[in-house]
PDBQT receptor file of N, H, CA, C and O in Angstrom, charges set to zero:
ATOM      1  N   UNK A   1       0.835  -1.188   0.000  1.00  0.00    +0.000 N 
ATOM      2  CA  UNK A   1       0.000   0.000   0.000  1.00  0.00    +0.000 C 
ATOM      3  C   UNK A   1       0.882   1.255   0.000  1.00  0.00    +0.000 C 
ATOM      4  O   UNK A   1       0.758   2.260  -0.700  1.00  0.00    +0.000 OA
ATOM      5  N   UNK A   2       1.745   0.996   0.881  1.00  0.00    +0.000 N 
ATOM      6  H   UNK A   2       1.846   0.180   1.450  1.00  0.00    +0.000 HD
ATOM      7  CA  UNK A   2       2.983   2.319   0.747  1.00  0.00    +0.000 C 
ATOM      8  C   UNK A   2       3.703   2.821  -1.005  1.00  0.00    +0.000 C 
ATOM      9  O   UNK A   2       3.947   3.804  -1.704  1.00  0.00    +0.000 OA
ATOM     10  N   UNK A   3       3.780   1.197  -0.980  1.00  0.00    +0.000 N 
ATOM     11  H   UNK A   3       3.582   0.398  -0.412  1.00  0.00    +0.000 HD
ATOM     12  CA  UNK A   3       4.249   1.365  -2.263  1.00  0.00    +0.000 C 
ATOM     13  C   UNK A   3       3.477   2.283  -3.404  1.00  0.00    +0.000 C 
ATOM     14  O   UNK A   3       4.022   3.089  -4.159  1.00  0.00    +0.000 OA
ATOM     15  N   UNK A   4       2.344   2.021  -3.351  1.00  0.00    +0.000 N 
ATOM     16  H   UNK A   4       1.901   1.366  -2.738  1.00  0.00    +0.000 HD
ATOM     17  CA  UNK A   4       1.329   2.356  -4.549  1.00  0.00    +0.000 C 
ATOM     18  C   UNK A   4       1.125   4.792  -4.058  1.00  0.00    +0.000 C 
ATOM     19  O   UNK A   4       0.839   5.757  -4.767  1.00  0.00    +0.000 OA
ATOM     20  N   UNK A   5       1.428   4.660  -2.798  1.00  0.00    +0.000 N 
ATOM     21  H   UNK A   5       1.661   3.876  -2.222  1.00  0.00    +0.000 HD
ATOM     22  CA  UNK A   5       1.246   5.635  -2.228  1.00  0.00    +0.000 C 
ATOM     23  C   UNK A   5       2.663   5.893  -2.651  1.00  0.00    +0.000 C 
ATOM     24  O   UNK A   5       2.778   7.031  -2.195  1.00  0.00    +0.000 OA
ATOM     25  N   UNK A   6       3.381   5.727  -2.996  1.00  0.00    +0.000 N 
ATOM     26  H   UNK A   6       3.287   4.803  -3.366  1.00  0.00    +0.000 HD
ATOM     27  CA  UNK A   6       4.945   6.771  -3.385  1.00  0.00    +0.000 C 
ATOM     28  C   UNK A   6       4.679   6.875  -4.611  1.00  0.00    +0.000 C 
ATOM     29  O   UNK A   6       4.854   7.978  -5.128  1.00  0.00    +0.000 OA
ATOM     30  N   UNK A   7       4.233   5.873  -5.346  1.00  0.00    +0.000 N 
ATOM     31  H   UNK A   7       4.091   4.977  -4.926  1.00  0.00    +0.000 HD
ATOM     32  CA  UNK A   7       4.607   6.168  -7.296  1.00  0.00    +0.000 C 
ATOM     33  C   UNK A   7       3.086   7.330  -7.198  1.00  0.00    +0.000 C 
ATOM     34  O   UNK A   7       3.207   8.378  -7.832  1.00  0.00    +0.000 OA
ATOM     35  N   UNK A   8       1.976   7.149  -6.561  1.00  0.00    +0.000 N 
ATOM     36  H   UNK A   8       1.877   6.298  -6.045  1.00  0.00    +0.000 HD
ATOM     37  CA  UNK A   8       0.987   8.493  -6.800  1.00  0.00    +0.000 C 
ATOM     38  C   UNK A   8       1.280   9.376  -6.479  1.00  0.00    +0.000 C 
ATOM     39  O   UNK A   8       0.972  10.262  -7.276  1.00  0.00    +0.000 OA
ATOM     40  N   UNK A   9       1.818   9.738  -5.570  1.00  0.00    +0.000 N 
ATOM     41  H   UNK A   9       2.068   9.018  -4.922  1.00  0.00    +0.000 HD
ATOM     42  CA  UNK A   9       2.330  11.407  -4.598  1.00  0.00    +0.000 C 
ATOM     43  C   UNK A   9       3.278  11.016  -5.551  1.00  0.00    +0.000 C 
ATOM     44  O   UNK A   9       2.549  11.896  -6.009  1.00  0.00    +0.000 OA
ATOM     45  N   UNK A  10       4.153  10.615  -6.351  1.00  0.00    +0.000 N 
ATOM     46  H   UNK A  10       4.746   9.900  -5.979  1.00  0.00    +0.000 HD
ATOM     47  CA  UNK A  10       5.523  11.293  -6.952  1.00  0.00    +0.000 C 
ATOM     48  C   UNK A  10       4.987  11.818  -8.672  1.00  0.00    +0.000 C 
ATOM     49  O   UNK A  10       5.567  12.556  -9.468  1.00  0.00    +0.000 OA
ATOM     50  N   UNK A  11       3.878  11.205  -8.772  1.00  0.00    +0.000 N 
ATOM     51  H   UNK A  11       3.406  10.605  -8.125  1.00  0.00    +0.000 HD
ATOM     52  CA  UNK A  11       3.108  11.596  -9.816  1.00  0.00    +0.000 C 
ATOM     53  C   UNK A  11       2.297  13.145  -9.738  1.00  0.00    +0.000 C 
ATOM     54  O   UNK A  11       2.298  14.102 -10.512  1.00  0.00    +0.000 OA
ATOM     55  N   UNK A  12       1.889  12.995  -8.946  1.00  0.00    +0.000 N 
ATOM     56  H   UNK A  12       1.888  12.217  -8.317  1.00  0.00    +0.000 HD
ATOM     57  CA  UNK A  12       0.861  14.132  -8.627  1.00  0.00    +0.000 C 
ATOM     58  C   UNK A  12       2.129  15.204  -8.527  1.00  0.00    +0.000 C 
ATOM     59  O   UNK A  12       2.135  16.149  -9.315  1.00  0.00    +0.000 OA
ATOM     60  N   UNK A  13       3.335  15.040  -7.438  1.00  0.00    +0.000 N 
ATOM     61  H   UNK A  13       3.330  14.272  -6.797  1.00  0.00    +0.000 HD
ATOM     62  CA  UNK A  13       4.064  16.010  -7.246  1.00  0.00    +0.000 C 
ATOM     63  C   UNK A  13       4.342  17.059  -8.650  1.00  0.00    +0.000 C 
ATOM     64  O   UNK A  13       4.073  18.171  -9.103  1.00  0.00    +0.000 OA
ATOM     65  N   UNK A  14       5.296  15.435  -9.019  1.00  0.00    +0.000 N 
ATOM     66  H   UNK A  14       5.515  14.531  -8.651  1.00  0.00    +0.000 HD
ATOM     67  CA  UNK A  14       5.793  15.974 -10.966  1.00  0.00    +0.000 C 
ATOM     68  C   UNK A  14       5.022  16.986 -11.533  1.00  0.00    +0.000 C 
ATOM     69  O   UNK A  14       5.466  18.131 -11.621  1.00  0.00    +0.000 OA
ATOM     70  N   UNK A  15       3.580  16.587 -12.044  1.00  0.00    +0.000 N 
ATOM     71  H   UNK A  15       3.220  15.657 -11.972  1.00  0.00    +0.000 HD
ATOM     72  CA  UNK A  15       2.660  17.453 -12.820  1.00  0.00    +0.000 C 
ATOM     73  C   UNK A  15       2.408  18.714 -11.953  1.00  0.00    +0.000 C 
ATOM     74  O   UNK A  15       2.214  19.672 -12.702  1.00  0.00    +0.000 OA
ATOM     75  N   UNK A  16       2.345  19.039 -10.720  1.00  0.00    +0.000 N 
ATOM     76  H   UNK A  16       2.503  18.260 -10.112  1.00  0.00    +0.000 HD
ATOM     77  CA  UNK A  16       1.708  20.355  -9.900  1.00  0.00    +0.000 C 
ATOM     78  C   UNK A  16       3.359  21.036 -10.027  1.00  0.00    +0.000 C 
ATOM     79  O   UNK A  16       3.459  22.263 -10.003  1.00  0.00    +0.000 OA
ATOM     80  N   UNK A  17       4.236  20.438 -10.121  1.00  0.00    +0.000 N 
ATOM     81  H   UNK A  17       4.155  19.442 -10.141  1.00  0.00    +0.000 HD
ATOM     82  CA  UNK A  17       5.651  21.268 -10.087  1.00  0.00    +0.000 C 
ATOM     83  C   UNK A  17       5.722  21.650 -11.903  1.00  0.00    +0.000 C 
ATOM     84  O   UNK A  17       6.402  22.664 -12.062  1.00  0.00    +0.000 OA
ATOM     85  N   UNK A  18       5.246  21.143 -13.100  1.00  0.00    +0.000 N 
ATOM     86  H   UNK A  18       4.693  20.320 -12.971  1.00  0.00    +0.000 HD
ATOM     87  CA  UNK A  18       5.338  21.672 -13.556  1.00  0.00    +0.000 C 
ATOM     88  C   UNK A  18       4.562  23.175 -14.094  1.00  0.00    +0.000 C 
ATOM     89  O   UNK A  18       4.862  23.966 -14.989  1.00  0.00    +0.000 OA
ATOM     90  N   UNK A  19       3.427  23.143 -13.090  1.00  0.00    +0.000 N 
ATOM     91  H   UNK A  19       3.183  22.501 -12.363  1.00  0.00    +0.000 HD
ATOM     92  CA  UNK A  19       2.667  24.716 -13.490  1.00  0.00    +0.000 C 
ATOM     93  C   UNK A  19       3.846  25.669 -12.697  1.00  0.00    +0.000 C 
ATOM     94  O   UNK A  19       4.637  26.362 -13.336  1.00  0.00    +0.000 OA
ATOM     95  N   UNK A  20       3.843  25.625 -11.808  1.00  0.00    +0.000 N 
ATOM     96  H   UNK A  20       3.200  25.061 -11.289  1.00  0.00    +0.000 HD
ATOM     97  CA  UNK A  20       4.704  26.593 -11.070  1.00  0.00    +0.000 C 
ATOM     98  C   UNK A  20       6.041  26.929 -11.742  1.00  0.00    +0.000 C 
ATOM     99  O   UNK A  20       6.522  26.243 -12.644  1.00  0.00    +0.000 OA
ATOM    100  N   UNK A  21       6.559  27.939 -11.282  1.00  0.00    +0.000 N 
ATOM    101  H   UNK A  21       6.169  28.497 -10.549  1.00  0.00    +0.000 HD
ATOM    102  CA  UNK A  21       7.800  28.824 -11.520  1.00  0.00    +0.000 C 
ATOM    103  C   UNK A  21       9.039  28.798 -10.670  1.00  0.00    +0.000 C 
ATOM    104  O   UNK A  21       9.326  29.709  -9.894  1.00  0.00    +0.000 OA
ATOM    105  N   UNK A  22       9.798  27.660 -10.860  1.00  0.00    +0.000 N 
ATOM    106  H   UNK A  22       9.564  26.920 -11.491  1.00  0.00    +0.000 HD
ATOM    107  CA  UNK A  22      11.090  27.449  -9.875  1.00  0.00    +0.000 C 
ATOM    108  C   UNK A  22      12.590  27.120 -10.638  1.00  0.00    +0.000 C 
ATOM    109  O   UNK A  22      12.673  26.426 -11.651  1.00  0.00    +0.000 OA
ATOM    110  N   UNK A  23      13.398  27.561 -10.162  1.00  0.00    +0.000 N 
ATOM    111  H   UNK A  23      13.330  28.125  -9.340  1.00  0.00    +0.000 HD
ATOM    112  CA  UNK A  23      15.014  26.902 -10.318  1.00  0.00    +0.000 C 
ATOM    113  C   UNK A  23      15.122  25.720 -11.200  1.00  0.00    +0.000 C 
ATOM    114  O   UNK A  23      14.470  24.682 -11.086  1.00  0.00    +0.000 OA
ATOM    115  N   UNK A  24      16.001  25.986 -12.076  1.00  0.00    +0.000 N 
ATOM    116  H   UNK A  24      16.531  26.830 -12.169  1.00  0.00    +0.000 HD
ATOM    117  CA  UNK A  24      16.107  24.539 -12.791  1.00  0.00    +0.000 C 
ATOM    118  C   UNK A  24      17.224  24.456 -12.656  1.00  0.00    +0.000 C 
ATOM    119  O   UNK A  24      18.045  25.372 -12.659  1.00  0.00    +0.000 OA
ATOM    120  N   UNK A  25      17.444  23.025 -12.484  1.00  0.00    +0.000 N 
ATOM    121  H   UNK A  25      16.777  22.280 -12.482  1.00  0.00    +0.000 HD
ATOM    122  CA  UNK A  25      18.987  22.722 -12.330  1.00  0.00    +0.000 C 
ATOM    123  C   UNK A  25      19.213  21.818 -13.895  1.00  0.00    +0.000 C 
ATOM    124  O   UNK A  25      18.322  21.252 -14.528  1.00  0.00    +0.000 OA
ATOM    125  N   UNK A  26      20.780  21.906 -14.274  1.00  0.00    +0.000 N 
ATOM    126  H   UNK A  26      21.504  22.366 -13.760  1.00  0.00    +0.000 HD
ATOM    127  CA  UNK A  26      21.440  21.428 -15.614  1.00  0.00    +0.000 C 
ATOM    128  C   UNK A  26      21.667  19.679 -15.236  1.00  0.00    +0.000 C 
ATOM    129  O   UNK A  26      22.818  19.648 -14.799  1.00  0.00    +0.000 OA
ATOM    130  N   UNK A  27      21.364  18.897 -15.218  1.00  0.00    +0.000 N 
ATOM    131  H   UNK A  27      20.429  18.923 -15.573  1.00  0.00    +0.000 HD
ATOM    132  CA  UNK A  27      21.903  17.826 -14.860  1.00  0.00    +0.000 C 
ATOM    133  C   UNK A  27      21.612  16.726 -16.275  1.00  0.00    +0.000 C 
ATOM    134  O   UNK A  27      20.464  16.363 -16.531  1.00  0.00    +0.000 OA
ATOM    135  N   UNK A  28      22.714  16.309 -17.052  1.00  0.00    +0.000 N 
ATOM    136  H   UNK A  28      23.647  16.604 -16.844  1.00  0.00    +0.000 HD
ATOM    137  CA  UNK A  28      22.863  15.564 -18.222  1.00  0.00    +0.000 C 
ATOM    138  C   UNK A  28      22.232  16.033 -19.024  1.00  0.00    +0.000 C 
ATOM    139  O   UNK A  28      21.328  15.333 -19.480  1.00  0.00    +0.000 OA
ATOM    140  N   UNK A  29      22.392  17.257 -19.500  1.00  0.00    +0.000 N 
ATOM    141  H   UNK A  29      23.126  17.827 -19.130  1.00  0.00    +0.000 HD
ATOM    142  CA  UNK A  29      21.715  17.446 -20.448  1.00  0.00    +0.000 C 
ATOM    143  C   UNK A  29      20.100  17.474 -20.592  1.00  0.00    +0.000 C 
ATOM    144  O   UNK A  29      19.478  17.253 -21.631  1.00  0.00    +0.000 OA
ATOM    145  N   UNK A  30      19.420  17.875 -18.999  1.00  0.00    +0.000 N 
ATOM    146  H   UNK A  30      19.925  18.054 -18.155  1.00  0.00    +0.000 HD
ATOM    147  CA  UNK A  30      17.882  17.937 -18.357  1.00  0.00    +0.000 C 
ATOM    148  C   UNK A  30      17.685  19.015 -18.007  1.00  0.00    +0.000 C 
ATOM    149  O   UNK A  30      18.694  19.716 -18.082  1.00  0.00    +0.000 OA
ATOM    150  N   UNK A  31      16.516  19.675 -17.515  1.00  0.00    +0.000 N 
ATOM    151  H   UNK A  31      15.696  19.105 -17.454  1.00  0.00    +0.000 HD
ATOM    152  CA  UNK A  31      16.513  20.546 -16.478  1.00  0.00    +0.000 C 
ATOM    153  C   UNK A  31      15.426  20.859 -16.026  1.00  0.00    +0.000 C 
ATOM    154  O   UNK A  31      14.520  21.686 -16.118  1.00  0.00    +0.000 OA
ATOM    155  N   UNK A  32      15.912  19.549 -15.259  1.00  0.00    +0.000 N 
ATOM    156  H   UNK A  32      16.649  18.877 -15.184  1.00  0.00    +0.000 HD
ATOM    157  CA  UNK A  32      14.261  19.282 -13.934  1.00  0.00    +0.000 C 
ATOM    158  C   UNK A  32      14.757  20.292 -12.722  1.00  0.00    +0.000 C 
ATOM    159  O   UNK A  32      15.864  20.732 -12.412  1.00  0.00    +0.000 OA
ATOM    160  N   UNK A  33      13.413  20.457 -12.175  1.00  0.00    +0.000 N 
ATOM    161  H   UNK A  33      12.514  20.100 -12.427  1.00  0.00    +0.000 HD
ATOM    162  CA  UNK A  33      13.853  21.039 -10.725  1.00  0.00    +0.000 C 
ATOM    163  C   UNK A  33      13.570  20.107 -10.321  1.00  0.00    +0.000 C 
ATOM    164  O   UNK A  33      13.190  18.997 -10.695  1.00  0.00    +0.000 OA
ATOM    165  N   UNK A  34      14.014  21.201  -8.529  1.00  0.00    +0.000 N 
ATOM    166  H   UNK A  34      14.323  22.103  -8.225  1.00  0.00    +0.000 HD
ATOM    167  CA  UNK A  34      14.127  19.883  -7.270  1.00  0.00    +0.000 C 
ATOM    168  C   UNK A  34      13.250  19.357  -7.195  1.00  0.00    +0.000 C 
ATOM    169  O   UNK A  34      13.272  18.176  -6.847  1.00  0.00    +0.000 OA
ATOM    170  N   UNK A  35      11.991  20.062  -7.516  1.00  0.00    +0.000 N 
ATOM    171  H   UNK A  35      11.974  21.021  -7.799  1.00  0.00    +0.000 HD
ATOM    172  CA  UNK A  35      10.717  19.372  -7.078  1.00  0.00    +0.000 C 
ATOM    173  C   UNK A  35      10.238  17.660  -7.989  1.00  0.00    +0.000 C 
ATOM    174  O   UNK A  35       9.555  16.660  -7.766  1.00  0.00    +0.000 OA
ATOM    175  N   UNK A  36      11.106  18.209  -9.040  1.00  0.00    +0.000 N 
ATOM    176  H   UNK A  36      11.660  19.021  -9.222  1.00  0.00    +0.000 HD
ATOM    177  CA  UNK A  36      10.632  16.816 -10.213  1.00  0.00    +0.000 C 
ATOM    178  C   UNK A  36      11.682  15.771  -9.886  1.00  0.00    +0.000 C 
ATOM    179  O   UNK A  36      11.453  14.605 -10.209  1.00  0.00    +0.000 OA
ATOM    180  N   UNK A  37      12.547  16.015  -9.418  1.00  0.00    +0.000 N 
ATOM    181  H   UNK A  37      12.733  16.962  -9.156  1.00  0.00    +0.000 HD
ATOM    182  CA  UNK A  37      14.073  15.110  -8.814  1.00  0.00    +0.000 C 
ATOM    183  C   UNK A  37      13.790  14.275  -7.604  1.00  0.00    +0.000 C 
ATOM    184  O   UNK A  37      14.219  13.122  -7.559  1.00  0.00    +0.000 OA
ATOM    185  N   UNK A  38      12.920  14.912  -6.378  1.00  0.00    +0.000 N 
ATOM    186  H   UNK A  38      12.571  15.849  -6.415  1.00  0.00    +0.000 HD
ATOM    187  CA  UNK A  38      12.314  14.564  -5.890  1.00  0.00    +0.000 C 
ATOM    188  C   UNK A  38      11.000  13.413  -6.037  1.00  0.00    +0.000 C 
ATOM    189  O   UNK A  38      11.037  12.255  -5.622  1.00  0.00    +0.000 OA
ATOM    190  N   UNK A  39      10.121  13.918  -6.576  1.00  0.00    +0.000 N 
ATOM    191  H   UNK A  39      10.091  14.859  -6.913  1.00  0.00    +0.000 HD
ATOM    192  CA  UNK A  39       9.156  13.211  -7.224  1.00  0.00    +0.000 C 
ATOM    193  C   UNK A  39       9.422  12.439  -8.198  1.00  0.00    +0.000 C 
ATOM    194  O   UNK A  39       8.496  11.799  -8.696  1.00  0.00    +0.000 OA
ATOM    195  N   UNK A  40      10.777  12.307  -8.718  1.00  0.00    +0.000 N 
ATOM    196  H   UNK A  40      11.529  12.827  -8.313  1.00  0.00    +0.000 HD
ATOM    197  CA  UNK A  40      11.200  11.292  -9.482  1.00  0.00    +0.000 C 
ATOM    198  C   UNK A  40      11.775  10.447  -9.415  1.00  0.00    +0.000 C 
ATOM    199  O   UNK A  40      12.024   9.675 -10.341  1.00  0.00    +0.000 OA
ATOM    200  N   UNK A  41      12.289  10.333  -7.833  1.00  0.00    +0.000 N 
ATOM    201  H   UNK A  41      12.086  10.960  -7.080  1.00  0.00    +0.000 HD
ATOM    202  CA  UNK A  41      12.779   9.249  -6.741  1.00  0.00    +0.000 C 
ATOM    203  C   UNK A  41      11.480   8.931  -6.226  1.00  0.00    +0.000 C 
ATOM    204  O   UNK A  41      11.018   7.800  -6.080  1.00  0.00    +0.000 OA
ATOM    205  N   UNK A  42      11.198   9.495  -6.090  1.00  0.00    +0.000 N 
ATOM    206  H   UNK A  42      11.574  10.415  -6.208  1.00  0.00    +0.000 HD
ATOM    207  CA  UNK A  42       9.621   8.836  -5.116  1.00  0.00    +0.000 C 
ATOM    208  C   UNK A  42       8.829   7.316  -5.588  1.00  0.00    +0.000 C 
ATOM    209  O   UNK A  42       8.472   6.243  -5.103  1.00  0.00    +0.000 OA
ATOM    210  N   UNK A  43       8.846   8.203  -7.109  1.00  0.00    +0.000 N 
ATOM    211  H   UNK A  43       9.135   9.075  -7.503  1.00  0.00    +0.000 HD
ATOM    212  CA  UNK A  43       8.202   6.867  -8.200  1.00  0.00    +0.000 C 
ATOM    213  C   UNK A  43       9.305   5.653  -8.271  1.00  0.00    +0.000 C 
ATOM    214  O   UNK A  43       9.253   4.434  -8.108  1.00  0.00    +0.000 OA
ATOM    215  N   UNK A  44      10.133   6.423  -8.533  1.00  0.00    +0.000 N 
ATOM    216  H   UNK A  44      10.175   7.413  -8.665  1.00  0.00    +0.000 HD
ATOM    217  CA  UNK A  44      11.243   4.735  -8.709  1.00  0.00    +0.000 C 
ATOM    218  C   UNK A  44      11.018   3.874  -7.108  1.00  0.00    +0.000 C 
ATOM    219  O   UNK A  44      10.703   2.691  -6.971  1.00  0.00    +0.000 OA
ATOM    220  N   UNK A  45      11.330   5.037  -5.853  1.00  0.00    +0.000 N 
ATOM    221  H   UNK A  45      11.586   5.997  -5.964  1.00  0.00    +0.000 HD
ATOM    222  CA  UNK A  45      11.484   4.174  -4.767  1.00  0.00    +0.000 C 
ATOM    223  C   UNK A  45      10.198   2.610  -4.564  1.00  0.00    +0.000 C 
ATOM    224  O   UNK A  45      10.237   1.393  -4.387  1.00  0.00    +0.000 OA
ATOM    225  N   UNK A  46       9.014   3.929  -4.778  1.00  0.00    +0.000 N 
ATOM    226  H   UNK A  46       8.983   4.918  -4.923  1.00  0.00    +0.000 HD
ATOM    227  CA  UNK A  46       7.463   3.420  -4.865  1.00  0.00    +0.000 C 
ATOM    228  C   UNK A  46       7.273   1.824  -5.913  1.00  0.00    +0.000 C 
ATOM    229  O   UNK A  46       6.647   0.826  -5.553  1.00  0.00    +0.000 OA
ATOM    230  N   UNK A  47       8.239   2.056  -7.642  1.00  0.00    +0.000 N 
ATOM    231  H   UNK A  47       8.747   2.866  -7.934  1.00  0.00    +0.000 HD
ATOM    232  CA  UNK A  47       8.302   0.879  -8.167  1.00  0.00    +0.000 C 
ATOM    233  C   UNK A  47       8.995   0.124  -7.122  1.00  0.00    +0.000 C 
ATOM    234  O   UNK A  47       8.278  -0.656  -6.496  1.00  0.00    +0.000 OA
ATOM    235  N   UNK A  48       9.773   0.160  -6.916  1.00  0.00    +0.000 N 
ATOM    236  H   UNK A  48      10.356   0.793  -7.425  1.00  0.00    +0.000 HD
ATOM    237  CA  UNK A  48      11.302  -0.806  -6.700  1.00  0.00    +0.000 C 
ATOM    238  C   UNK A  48      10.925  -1.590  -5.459  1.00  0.00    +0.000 C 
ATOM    239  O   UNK A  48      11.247  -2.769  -5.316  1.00  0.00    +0.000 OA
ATOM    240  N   UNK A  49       9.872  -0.536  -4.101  1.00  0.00    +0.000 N 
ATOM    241  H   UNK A  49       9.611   0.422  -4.217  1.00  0.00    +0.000 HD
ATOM    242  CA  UNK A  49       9.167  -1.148  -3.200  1.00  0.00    +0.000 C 
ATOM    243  C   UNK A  49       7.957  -2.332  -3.709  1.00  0.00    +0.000 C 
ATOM    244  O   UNK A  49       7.856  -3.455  -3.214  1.00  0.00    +0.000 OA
ATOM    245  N   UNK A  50       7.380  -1.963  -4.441  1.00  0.00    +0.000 N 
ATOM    246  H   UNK A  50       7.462  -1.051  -4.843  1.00  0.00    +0.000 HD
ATOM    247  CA  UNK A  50       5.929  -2.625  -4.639  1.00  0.00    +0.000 C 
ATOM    248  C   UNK A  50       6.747  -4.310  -5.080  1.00  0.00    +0.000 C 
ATOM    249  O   UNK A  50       6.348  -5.389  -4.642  1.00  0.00    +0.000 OA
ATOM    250  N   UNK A  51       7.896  -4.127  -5.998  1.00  0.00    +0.000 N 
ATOM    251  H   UNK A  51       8.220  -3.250  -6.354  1.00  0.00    +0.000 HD
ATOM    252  CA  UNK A  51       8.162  -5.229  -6.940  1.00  0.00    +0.000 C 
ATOM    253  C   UNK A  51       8.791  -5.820  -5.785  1.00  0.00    +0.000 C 
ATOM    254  O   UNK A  51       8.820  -7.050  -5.826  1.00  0.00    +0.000 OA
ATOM    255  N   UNK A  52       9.301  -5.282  -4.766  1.00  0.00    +0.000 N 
ATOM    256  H   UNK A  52       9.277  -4.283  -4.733  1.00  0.00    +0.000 HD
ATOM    257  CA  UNK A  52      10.328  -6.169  -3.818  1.00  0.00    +0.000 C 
ATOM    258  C   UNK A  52       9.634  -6.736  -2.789  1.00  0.00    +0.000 C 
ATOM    259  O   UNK A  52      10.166  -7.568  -2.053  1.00  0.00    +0.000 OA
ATOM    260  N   UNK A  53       8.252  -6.297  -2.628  1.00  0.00    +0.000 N 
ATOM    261  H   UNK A  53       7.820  -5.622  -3.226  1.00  0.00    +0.000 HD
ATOM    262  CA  UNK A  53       7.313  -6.705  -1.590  1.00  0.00    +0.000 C 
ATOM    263  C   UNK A  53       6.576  -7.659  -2.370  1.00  0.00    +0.000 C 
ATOM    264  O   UNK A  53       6.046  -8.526  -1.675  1.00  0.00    +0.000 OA
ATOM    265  N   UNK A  54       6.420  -7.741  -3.367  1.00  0.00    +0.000 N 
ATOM    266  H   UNK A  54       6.850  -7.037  -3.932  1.00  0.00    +0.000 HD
ATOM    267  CA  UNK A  54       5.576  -9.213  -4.211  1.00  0.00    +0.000 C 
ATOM    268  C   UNK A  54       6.381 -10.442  -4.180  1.00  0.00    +0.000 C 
ATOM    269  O   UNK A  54       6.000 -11.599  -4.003  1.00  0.00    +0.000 OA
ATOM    270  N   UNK A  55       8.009  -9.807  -4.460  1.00  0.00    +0.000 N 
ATOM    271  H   UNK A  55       8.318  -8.867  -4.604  1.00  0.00    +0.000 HD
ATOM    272  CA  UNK A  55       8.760 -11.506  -4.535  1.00  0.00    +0.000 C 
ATOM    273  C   UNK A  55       8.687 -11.294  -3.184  1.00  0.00    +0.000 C 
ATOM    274  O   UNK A  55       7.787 -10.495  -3.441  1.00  0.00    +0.000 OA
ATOM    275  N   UNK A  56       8.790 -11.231  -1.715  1.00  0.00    +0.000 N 
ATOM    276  H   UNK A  56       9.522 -11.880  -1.506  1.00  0.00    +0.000 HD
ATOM    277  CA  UNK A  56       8.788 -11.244  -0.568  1.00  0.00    +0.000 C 
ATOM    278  C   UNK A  56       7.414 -11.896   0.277  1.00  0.00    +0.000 C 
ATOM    279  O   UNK A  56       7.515 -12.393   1.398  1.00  0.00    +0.000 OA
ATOM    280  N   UNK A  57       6.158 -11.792  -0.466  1.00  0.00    +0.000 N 
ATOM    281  H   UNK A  57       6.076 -11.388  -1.377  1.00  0.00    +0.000 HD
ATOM    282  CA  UNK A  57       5.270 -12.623   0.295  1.00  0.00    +0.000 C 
ATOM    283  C   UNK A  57       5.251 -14.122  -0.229  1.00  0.00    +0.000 C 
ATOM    284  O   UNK A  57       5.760 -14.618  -1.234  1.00  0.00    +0.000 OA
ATOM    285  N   UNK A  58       4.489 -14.676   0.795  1.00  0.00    +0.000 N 
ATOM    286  H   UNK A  58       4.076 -14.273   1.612  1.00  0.00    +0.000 HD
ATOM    287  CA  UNK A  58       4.831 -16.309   0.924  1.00  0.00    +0.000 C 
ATOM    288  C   UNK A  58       4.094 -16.441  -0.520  1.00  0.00    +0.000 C 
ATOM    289  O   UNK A  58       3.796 -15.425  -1.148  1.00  0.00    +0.000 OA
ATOM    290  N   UNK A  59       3.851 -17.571  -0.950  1.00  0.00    +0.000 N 
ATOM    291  H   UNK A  59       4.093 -18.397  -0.440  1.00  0.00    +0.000 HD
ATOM    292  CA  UNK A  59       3.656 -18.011  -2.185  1.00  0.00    +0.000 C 
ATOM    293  C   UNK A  59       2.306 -18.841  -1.590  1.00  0.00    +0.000 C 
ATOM    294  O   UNK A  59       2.287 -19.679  -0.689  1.00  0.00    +0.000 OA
ATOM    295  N   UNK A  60       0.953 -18.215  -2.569  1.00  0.00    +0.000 N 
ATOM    296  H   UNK A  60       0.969 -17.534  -3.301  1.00  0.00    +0.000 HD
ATOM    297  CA  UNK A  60      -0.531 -18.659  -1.854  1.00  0.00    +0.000 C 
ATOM    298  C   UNK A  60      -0.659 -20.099  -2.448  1.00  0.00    +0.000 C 
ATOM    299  O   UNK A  60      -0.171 -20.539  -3.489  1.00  0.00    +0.000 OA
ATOM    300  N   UNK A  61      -1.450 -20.724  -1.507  1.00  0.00    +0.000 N 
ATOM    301  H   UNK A  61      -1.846 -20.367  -0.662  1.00  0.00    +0.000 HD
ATOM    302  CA  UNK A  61      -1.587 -22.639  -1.615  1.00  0.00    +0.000 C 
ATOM    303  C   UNK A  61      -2.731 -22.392  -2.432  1.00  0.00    +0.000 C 
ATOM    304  O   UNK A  61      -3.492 -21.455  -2.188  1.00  0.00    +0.000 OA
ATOM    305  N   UNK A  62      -2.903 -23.199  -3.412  1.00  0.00    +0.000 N 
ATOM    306  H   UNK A  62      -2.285 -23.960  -3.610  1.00  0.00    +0.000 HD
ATOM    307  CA  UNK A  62      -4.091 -23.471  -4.027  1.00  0.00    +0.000 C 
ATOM    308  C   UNK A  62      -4.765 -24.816  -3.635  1.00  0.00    +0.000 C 
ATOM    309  O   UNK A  62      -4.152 -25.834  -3.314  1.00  0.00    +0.000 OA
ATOM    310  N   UNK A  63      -6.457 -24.640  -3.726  1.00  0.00    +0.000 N 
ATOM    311  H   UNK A  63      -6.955 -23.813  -3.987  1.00  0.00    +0.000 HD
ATOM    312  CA  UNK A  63      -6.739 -26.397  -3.320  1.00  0.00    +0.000 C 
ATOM    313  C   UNK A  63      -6.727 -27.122  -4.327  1.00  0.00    +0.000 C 
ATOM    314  O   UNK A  63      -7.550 -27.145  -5.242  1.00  0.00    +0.000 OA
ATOM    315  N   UNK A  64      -5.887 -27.676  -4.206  1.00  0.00    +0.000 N 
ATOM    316  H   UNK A  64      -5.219 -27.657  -3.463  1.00  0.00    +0.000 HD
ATOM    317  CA  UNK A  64      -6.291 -28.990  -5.618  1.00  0.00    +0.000 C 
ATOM    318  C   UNK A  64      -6.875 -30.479  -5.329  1.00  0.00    +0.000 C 
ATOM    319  O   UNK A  64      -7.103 -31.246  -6.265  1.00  0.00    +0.000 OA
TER     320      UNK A  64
């Protein structure tokens, strides 16, 4: 549930940071601000959680 709650708040962040008017930083040839750098860890953390918590629960019995 956490998981699904980081990739949305890093979504929502992204798009509301791009109406606004802030600092851009140069990084590879980009120029996200903090706010999208931020929110653009959020989503990866949010993937990287969700996928690491699926191989991590037990494996469900079926009746056969």
């Amino acid at each position: 549930m956490f998981a699904i709650y980081l990739v949305l708040n890093g979504l929502e962040r992204f798009f509301v940071e791009k109406i606004r008017v802030n600092t851009k930083y140069h990084i590879f040839g980009f120029q996200p601000t903090q706010a999208e750098i931020i929110s653009s860890l959020l989503v990866i953390t949010g993937i990287a959680l969700f996928f690491w918590a699926r191989n991590q629960a037990p494996p469900s019995k079926s009746a056969a």
